[in-house]
C-alpha positions in Angstrom: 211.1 75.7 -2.2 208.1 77.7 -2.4 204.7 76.4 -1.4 202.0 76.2 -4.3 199.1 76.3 -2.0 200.2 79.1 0.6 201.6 81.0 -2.7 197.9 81.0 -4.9 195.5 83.7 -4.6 193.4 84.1 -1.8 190.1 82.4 -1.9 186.6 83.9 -1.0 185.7 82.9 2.8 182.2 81.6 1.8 183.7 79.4 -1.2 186.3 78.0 0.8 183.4 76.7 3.4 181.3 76.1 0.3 184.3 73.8 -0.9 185.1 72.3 2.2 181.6 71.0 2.5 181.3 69.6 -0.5 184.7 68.1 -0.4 184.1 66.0 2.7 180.4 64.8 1.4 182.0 63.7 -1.9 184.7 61.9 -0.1 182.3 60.2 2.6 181.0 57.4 0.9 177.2 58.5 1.4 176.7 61.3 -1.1 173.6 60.8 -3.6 173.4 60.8 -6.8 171.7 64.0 -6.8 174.3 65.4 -4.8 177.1 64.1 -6.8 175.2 66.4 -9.8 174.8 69.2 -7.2 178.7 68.9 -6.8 179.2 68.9 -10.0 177.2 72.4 -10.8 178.7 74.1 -8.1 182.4 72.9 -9.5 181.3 74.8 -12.9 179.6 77.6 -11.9 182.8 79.9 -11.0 186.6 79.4 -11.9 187.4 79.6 -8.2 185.3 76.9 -7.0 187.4 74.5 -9.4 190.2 76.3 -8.0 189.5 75.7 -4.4 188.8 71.6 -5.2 192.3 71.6 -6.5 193.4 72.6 -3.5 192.1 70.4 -1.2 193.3 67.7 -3.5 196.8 69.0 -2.8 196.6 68.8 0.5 194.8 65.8 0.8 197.8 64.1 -0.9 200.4 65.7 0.7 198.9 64.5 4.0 198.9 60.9 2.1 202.1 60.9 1.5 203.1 61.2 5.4 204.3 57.8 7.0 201.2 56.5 9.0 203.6 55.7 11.9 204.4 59.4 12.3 201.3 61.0 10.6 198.6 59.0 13.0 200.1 59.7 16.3 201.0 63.1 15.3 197.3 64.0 14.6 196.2 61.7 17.6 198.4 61.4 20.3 198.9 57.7 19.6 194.7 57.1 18.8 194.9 54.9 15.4 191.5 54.0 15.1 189.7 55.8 12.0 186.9 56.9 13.9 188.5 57.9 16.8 190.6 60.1 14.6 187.7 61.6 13.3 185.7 62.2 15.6 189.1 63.6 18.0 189.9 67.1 18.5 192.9 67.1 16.2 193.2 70.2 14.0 193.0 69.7 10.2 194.8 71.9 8.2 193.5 73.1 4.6 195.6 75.0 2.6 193.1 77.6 0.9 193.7 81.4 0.8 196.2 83.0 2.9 198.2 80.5 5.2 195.8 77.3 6.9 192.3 77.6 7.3 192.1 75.6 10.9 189.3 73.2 11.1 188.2 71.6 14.4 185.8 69.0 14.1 183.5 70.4 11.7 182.8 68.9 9.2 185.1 65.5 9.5 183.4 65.0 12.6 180.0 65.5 11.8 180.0 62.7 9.4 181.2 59.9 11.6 178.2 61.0 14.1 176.0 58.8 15.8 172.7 60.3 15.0 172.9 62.3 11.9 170.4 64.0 9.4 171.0 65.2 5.5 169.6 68.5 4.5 166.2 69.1 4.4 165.7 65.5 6.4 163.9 65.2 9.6 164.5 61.3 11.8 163.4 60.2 14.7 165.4 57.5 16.8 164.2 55.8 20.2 167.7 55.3 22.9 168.0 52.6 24.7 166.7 54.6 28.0 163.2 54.8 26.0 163.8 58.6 25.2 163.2 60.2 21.8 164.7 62.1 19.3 163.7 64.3 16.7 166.4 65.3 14.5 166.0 68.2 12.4 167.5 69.0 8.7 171.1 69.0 8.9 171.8 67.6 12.3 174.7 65.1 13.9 175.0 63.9 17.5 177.3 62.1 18.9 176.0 59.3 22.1 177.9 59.2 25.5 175.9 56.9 27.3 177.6 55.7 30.5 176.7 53.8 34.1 176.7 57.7 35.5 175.1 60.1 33.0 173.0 60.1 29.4 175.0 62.5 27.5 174.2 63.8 23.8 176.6 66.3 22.2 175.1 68.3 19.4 177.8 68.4 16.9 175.3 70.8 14.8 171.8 71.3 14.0 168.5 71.4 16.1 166.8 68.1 17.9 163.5 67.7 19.6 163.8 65.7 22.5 161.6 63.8 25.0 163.6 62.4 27.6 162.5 59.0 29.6 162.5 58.0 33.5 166.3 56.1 33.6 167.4 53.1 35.9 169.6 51.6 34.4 172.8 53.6 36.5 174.8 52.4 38.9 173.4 50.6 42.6 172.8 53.5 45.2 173.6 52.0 48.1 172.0 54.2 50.6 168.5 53.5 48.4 169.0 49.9 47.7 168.8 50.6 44.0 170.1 51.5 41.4 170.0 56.0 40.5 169.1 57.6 37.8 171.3 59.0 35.5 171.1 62.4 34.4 170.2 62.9 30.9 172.5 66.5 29.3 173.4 67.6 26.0 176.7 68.9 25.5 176.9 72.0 22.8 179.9 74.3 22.2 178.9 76.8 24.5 177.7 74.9 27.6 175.8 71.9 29.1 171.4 71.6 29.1 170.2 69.2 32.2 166.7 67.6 31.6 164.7 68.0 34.5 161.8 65.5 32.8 161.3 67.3 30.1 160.1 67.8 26.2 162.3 70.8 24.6 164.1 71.5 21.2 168.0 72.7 21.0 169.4 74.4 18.5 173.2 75.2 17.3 173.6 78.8 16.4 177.2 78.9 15.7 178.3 81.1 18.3 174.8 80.6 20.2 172.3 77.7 21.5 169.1 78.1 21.4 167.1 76.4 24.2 163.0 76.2 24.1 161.2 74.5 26.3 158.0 72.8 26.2 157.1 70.7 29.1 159.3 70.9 32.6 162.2 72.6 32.6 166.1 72.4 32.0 169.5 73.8 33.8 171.4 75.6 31.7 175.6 75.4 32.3 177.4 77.8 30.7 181.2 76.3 29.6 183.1 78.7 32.3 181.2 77.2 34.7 179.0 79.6 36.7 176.4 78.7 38.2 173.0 76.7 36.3 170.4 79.0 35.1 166.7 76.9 35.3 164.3 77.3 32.5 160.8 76.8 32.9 158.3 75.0 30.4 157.1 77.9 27.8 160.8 79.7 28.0 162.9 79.9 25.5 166.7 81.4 25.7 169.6 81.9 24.0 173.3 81.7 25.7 176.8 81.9 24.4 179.9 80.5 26.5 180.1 83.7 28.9 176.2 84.8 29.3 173.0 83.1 29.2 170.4 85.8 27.6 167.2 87.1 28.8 164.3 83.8 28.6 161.6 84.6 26.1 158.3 83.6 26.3 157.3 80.6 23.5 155.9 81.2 20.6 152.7 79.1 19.5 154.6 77.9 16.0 158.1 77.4 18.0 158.1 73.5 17.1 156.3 74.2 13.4 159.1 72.6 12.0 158.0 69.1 13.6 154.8 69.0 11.3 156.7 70.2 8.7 156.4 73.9 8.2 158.1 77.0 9.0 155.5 79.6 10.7 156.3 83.6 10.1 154.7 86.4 11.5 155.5 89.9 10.1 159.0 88.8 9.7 161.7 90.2 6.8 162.2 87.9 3.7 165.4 88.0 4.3 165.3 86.1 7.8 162.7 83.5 5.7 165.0 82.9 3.2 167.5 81.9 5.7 166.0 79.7 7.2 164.2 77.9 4.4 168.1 77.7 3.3 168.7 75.1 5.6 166.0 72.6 4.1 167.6 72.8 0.6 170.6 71.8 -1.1 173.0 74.5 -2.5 172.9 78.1 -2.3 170.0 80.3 -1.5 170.0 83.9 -1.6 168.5 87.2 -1.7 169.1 90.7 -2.3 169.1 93.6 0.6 166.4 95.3 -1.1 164.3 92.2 -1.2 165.3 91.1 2.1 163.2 94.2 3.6 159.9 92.9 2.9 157.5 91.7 5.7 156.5 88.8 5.6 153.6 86.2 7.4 152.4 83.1 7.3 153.1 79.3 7.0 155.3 77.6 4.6 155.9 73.9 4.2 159.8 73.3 4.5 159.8 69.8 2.8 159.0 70.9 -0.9 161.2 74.7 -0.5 160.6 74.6 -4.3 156.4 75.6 -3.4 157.8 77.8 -1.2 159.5 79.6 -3.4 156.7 79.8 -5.7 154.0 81.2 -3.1 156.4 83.6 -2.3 156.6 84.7 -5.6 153.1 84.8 -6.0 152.3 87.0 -2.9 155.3 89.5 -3.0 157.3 91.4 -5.5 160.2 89.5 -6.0 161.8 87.3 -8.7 163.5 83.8 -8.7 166.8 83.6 -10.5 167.6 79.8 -10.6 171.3 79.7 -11.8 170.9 76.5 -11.5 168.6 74.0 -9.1 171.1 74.2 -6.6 172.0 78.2 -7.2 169.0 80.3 -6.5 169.0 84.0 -5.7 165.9 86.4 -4.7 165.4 90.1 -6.0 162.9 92.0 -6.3 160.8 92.3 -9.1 161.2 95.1 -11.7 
């Protein structure tokens, strides 16, 4: 018999992720109301988007109609606990487009998270070894404390941290007391090691993106080589196989801590990006409009302003679609 889902047309890459996204917010238990509306635009505003939730309902209850005594252990290796299962490596397959889009983790995982932020949200939380954390919009981290090592894995996002002088490890003999643990972060591409230190890191996808403000860090790239040491007023980015050249700091590298996002002679385009991550829905903009330069310093907490002092310093118009479906162009 022929499969309905691997048989439909092929859906657009950015709509299946678009879908996906939405999907697994609607089905969390911790959407908003206002996100429940913003849903509900995005379902109407093109045939395949509708298309794409119908889809993920199929597969949702094909997967609920598997025995939990052979669906559970066949995802888990035996792990029944919901929020192991979640937050496990298991692959999830999504029937959208052709054959199984293969989704680790992300974004299952990233709800269950330890330490999590919505969009355009910033939180702070104090750990138990006194350090802080700053979490920026759209963040989840996941807490592996143990006797041995303070461990943080970035599931996605950026996080200021301030780490805190740590005994509470396991009794060093040869000192008489008891050592301090290491504090790390874990990200996709390798390990950071706090060497005392204040500095911000940042998921990139296929990057990290390491600054640091006060002390320094190792850097431990996921094949293993050796650590790379950054210094206080360096800032790098590294992938699994290569950490790149530091950079020096720039003064407005932690703007987004006080709220704003500082630009100097920058392209709109790059702006608009990342003013995309402190808003709900879709934000876009056209090449040609995406060429202009652009300084100066924008709050990220009301994007809506933002949007309107760009428009009143540069040539370009807003379409709004919809609240949630923006796109930039330049003005006729």
């Amino acid at each position: 018999m022929e499969n309905p889902i691997a048989s439909a047309k092929v859906i657009d890459p950015d709509i299946r992720r678009q879908a996906i996204a939405w999907y697994v917010l609607m089905n969390s238990g911790e959407a908003t109301a206002a996100e429940r509306s913003a849903c509900e635009h995005w379902l109407a505003l093109h045939p395949q988007h509708a298309d794409a939730w119908s889809r993920l309902d199929s597969v949702r209850n094909a997967l609920a109609g598997v025995p939990g005594n052979i669906a559970i252990p066949t995802l888990t290796g035996g792990n029944t606990n919901r929020r192991g299962l979640l937050k496990g490596g298991a692959w999830l397959a999504l029937g959208l487009g052709s054959g199984a889009l293969m989704w680790r983790e992300q974004p299952w995982r990233t709800y269950m998270a330890d330490f999590k932020t919505r969009t355009g949200e910033q939180r702070q939380f104090t750990l138990d070894d006194g350090s802080q954390l700053l979490l920026n919009t759209d963040t989840q981290i996941d807490l592996r404390f143990s006797n041995h090592t303070r461990l943080l894995h970035l599931l996605h996002g950026e996080v200021l941290i301030q780490t805190a002088a740590d005994q509470s490890g396991s009794f060093d003999e040869s000192r008489s007391r008891k050592a301090s643990r290491p504090f790390e972060i874990q990200t996709a591409q390798g390990r950071i090691r706090a060497l005392g230190t204040r500095f911000v890191v940042r998921d990139q996808q296929d990057y990290t993106l390491v600054t640091v403000l006060e002390h320094a860090v190792e850097i431990r790239l996921q094949n293993r080589s050796a650590p790379v040491r950054l210094e206080a007023g360096q800032q790098v980015r590294f992938s699994r196989e290569r950490v790149e050249q530091p950079q020096p700091v720039s003064a407005n590298a932690d703007a987004w801590v006080h709220g704003q996002l500082a630009v100097n002679d920058q392209p709109l385009g790059e702006v608009i990006t990342e003013l995309a991550r402190y808003r709900p829905g879709i934000l876009r903009i056209s090449p040609e409009a995406s060429a202009i330069r652009v300084s100066g310093v924008f709050p990220v907490k009301d994007t809506d302003r933002t949007l309107a002092v760009l428009a009143s310093r540069f040539p370009i118009r807003i379409n709004a679609t919809t609240p949630y479906w923006i796109r930039i162009e330049l003005a006729p």
